[in-house]
Backbone bond lengths (Angstrom), bond angles and torsions (degrees), N, CA, C in turn:
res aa  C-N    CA-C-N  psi(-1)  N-CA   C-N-CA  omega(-1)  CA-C   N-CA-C  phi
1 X - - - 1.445 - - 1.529 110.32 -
2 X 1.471 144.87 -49.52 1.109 162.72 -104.32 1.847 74.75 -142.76
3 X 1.418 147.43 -50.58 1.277 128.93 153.72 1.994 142.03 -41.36
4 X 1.300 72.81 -26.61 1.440 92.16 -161.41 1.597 83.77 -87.29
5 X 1.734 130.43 -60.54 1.078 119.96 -162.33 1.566 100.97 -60.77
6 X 0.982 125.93 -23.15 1.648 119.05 -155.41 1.564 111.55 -95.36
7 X 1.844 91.76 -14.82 1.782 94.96 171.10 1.396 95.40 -100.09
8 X 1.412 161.23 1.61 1.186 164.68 164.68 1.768 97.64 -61.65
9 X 1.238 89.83 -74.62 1.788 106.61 170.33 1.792 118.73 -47.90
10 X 0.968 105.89 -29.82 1.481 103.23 179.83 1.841 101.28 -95.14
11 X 1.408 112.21 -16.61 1.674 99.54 179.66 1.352 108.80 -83.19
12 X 1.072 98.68 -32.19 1.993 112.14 -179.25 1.476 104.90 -79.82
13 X 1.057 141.75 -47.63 1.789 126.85 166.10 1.910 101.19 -52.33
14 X 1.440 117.67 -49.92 1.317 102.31 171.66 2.133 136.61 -55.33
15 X 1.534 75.67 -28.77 1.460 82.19 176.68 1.483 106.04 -73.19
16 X 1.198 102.72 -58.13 1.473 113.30 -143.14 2.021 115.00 -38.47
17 X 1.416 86.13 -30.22 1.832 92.06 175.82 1.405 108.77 -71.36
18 X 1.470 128.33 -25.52 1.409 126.44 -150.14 1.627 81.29 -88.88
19 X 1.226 126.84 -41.77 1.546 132.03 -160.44 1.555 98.89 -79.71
20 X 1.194 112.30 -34.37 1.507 111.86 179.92 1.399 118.15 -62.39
21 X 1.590 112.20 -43.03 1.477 119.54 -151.81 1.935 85.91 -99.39
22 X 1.275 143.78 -2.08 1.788 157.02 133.46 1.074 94.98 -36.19
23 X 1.565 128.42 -74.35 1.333 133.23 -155.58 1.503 111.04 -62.58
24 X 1.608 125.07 -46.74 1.146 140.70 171.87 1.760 111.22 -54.73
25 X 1.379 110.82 -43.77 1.458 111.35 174.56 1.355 113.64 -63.64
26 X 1.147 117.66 -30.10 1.641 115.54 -162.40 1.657 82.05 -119.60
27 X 0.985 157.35 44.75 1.841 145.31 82.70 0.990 94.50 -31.83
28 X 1.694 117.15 -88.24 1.556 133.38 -139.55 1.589 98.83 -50.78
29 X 1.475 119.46 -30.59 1.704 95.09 -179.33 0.960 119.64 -107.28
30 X 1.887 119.66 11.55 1.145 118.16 151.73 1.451 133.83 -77.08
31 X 1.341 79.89 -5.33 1.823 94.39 -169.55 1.524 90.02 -78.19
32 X 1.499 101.65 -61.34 1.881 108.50 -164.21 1.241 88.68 -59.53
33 X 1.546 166.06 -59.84 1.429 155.79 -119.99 1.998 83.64 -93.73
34 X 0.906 96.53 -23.08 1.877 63.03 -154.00 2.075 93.19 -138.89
35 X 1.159 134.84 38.22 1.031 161.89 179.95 1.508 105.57 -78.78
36 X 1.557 110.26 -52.90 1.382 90.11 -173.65 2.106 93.74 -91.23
37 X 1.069 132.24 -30.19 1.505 120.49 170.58 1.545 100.34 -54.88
38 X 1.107 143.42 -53.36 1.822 107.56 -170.11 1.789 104.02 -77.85
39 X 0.920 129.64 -5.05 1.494 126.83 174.37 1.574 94.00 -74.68
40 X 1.086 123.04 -40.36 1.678 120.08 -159.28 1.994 98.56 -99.79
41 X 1.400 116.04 -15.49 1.690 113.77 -165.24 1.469 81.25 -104.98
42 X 1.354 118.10 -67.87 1.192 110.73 -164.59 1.382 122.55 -153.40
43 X 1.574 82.77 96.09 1.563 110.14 -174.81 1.679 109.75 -71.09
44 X 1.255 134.56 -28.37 1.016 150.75 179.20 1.869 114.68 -70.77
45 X 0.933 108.35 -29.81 1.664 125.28 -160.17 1.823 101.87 -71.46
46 X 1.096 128.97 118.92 1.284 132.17 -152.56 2.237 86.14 -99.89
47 X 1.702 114.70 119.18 0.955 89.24 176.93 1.557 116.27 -94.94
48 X 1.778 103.87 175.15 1.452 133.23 -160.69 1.066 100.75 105.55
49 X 1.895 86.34 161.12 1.960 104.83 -179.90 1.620 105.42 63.93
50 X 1.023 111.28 23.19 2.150 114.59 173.41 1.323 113.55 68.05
51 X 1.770 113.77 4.81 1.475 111.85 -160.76 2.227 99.11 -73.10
52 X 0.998 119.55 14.38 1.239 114.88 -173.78 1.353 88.59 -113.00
53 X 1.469 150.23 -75.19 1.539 138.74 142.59 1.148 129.15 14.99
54 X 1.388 113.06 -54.64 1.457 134.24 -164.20 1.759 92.25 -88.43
55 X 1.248 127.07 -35.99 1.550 133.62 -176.41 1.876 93.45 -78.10
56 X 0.821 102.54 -52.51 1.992 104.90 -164.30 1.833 91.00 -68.16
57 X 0.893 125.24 -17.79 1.989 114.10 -163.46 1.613 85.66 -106.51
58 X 1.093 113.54 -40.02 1.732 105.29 -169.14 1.949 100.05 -76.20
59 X 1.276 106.84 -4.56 2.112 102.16 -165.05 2.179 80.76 -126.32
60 X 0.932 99.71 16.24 1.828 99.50 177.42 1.194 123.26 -16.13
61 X 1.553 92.65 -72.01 1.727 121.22 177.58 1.668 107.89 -66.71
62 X 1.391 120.95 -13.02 0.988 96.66 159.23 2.135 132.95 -98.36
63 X 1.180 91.40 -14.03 1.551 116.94 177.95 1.772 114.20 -35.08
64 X 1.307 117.97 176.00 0.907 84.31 -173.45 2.348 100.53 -117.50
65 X 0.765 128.14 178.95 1.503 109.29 168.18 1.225 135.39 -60.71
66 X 1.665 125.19 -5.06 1.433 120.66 175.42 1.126 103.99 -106.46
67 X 1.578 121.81 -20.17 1.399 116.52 155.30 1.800 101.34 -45.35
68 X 1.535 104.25 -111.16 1.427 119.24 164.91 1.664 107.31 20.50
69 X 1.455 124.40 -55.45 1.196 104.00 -146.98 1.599 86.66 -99.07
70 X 1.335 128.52 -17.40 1.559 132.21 -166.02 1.645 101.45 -69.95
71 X 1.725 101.12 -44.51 1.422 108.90 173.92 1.697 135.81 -69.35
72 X 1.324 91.08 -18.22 1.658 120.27 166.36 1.553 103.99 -62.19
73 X 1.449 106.81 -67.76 1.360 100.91 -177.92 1.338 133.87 -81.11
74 X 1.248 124.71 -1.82 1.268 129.23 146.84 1.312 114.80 -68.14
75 X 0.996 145.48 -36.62 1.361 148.34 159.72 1.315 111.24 -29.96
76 X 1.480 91.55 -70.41 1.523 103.87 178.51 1.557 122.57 -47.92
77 X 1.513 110.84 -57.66 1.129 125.99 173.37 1.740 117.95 -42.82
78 X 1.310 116.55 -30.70 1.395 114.74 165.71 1.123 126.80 -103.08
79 X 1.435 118.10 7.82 1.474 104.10 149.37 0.931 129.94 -103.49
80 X 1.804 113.98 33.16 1.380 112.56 167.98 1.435 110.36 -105.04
């Protein structure tokens, strides 16, 4: 038991950077994919708390497709 927890614990300190520095990659191309749509949807929208998310899904139809598809696959990407 006391193996198992301690290799549980040692896979998850190993992961945890690899999953971290994923998460950081797929910002950076959410940022570049859709950078100039929240400057143009919602220039006003103060970010944190998803309120920039919550501006790009509610202005959808207006977005543009490399937004759209960057946000698609992050989507995707976390529900795996």
């Amino acid at each position: 038991m006391i193996r198992r927890i301690a290799f549980l614990a040692l896979l998850l300190a190993s992961a945890t950077p690899a999953l971290a520095q994923n998460m950081r990659a797929e910002m950076q191309m959410l940022r570049g994919a859709c950078a100039a749509d929240v400057q143009r949807l919602c220039p006003n929208v103060q970010p944190g708390e998803g309120r920039i998310k919550a501006c790009l899904t509610a202005n959808k139809d207006q977005m543009t497709v490399g937004c759209a598809k960057a946000l698609m696959k992050a989507k995707q990407s976390k529900a795996k």
